[in-house]
N, C-alpha and C positions, 0 to 999 in steps of 0.2 A: 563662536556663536554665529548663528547662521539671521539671516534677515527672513526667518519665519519669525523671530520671536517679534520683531516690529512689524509684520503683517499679520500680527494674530492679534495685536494691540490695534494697530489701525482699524480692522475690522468687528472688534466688541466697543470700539467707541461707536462706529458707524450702526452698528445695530442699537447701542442705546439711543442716539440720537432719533433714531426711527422707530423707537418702543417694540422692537423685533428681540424681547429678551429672550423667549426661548430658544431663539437661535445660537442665544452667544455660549450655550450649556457646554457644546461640545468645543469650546475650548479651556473650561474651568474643568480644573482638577479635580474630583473626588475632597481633598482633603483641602480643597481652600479655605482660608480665614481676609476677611474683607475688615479693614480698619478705616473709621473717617479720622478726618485730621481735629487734630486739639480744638476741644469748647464745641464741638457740632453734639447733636442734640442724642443722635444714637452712637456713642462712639466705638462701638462693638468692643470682642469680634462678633460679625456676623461669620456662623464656622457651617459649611459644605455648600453644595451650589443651589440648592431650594432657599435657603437663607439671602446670601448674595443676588439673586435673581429678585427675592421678595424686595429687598431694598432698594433695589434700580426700580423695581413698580411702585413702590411708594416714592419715590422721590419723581419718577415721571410723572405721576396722579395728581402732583401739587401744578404742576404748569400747563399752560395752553399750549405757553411754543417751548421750545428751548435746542441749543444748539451748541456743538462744541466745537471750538478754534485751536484748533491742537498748534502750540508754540514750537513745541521740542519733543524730540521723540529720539531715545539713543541708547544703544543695547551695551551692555557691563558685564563682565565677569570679574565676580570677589571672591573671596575667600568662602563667602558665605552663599553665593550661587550665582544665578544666571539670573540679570535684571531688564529691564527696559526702565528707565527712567522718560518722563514725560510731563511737559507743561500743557495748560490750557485755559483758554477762557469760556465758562459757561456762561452763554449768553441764553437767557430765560423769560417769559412772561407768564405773571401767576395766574391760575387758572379761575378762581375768585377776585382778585381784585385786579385784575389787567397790569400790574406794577411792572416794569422790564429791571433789570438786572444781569449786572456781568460780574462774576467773580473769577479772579485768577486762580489756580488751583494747582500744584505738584504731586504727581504721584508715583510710587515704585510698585512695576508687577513682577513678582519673583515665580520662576517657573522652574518646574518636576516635571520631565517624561514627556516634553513640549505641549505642557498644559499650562496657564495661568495657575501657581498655587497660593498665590499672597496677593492682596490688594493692599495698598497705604496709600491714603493721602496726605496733603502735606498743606500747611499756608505759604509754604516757599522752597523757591531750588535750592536753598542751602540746605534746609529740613531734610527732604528728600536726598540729598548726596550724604548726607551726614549719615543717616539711619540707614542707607544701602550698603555705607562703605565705600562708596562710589570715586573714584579720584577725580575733584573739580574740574 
């Protein structure tokens, strides 16, 4: 695996954090499906990249600021494809009530054709290694 697949994740974070979503189009696949992590309120899938897209707009819509502290960023190959696993902290303030917030977050993006085709998120790096097949 080549270090496109974690400069194609560094830069669809950097455009959500900048609300530049139609930019991040052309590196989502055709056939992407976007999952949030367990007990979040849309847990999808959210399935092709109009869907995906609309969800990063609603989830930017709710905050003033927000900002993301990428922990970990580390590319995989399993059985079942080509990953980048990835931590982070969202750090946010809501757009209505000023409240600030930081959540930690895990995710795996599984890629097709050096596109993003799978989003997951996770409440933890064990979650995320577990469900990519990942070796710790």
């Amino acid at each position: 695996m080549s270090e496109e697949q974690l400069a194609i994740t560094r830069e669809t974070v950097r455009l959500i954090d900048a609300g530049e979503l139609d930019g991040m189009r052309a590196y989502l696949h055709p056939d992407i499906s976007l999952w949030a992590p367990r007990g979040w309120p849309e847990p999808g899938p959210m399935e092709g990249a109009d869907a995906v897209v609309r969800q990063y707009e609603r989830l930017n819509a709710d905050y003033a600021e927000r900002r993301t502290e990428v922990l970990e960023l580390t590319d995989h190959v399993t059985d079942s494809g080509e990953w980048v696993l990835g931590g982070f902290v969202w750090h946010t303030r809501g757009r209505a009530s000023g409240i600030e917030t930081a959540a930690e977050m895990w995710f795996t993006n599984r890629f097709r054709d050096g596109k993003i085709v799978e989003i997951r998120f996770y409440w933890s790096r064990d979650e995320a290694v577990a469900a990519a097949g990942i070796e710790g």
